[in-house]
VOMIKE-843225 format. One line per field, with one value per residue: x, y, z negated of N, C-alpha, C, O in turn. Coordinates in steps of 0.02 Angstrom, whole numbers. Layout:
<pts>
neast = [X, ...] .
nnorth = [Y, ...] .
nup = [Z, ...] .
caeast = [X, ...] .
canorth = [Y, ...] .
caup = [Z, ...] .
ceast = [X, ...] .
cnorth = [Y, ...] .
cup = [Z, ...] .
oeast = [X, ...] .
onorth = [Y, ...] .
oup = [Z, ...] .
</pts>
This chain:
<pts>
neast = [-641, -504, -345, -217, -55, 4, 117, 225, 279, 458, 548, 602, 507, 393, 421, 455, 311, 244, 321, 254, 140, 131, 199, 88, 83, -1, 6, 112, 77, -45, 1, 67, -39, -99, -7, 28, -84, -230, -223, -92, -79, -153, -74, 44, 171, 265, 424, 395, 255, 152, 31, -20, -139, -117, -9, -66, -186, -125, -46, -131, -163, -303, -332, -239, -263, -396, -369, -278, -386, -507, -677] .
nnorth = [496, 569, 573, 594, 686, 777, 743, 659, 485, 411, 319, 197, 222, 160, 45, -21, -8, -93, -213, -234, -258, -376, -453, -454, -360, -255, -147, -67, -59, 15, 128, 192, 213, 297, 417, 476, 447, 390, 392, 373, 251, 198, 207, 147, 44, -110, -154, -220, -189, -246, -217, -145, -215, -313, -398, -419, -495, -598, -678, -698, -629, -538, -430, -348, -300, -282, -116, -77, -75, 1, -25] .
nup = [-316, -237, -331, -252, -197, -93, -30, 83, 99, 93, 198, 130, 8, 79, 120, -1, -57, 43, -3, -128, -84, -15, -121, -218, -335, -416, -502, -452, -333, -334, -383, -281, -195, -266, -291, -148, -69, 38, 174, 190, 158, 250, 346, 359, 395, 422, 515, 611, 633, 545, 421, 260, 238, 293, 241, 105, 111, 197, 116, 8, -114, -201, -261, -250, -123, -145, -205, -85, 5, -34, -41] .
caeast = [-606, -425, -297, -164, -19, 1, 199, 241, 331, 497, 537, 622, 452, 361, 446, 443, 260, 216, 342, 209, 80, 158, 206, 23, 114, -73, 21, 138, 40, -76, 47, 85, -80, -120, 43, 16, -147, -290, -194, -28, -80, -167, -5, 130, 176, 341, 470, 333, 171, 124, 6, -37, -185, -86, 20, -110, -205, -87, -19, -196, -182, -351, -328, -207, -304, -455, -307, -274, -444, -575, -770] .
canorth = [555, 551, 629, 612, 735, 790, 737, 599, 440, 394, 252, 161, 211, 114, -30, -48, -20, -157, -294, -230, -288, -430, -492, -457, -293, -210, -85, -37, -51, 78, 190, 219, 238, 353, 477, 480, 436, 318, 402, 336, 174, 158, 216, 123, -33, -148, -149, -292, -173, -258, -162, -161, -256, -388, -408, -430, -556, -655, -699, -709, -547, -504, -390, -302, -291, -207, -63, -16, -33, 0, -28] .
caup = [-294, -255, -347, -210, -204, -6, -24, 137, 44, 116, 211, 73, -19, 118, 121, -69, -60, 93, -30, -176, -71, -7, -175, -272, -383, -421, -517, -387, -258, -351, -386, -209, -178, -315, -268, -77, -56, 51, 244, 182, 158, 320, 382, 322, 428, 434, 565, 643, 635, 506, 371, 203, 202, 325, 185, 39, 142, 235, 47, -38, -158, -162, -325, -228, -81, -199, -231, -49, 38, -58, -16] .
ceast = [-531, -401, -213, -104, -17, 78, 179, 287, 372, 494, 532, 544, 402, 373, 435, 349, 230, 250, 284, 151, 97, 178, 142, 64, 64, -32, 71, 121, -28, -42, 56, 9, -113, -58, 37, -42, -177, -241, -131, -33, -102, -123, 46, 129, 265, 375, 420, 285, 149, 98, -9, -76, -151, -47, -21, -152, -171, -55, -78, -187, -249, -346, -280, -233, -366, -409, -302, -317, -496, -645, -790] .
cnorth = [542, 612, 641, 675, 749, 779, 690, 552, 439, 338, 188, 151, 170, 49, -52, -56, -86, -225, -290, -284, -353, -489, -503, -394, -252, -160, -42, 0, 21, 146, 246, 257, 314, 444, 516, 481, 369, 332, 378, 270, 134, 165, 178, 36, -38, -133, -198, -275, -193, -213, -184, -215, -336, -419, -458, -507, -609, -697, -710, -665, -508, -443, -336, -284, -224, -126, -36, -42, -38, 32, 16] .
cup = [-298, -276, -320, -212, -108, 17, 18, 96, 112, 149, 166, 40, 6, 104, 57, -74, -7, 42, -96, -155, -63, -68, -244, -324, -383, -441, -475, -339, -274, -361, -336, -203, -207, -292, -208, -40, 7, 136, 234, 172, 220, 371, 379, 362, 406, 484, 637, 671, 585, 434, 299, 177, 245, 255, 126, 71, 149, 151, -19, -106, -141, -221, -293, -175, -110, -183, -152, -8, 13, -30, -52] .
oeast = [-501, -415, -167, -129, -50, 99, 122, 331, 350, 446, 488, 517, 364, 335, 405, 325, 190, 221, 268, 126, 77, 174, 144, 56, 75, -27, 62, 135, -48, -61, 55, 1, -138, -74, 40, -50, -149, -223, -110, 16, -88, -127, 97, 92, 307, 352, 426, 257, 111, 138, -10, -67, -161, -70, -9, -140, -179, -48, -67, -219, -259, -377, -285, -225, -376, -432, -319, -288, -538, -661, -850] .
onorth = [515, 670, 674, 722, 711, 800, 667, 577, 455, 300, 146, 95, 143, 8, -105, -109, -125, -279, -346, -331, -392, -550, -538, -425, -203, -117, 18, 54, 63, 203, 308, 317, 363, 502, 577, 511, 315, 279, 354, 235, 77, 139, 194, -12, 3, -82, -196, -307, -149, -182, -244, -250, -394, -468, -517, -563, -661, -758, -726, -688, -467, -397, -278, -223, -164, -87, 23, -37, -79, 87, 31] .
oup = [-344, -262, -345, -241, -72, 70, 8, 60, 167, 139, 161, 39, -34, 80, 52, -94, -32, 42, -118, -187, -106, -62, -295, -376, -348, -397, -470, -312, -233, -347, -339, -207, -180, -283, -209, 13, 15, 162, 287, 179, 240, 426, 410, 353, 386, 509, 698, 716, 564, 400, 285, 127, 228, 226, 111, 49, 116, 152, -77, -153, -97, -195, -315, -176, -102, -142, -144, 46, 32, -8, -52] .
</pts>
């Protein structure tokens, strides 16, 4: 069950969350998720398109991966 808040993160907050992913930052990268929730994460791209889980992948974070799409 999420305990999301229904607040929209900032851009800034974006971007810090996609270098989370990008850099393996589980706790970060949960954070976000946990504040904003599971539609903000499938939201949030780069200047590129690029998404969260592009991120976590393309850099082999699978621990951070777990964090924003979970099975």
């Amino acid at each position: 069950m999420s305990t999301a808040t229904t607040t929209t993160p900032t851009q800034e907050e974006i971007e810090e969350f996609l270098l989370s992913c990008r850099y393996g930052e589980v706790e970060e990268a949960q954070a976000f998720v946990e504040k904003f929730g599971q539609a903000a994460v499938e939201g949030a791209r780069d200047d590129r398109g690029n998404s969260a889980v592009h991120m976590c992948c393309g850099n082999g974070h699978v621990g951070t991966l777990a964090v924003c799409n979970p099975v």
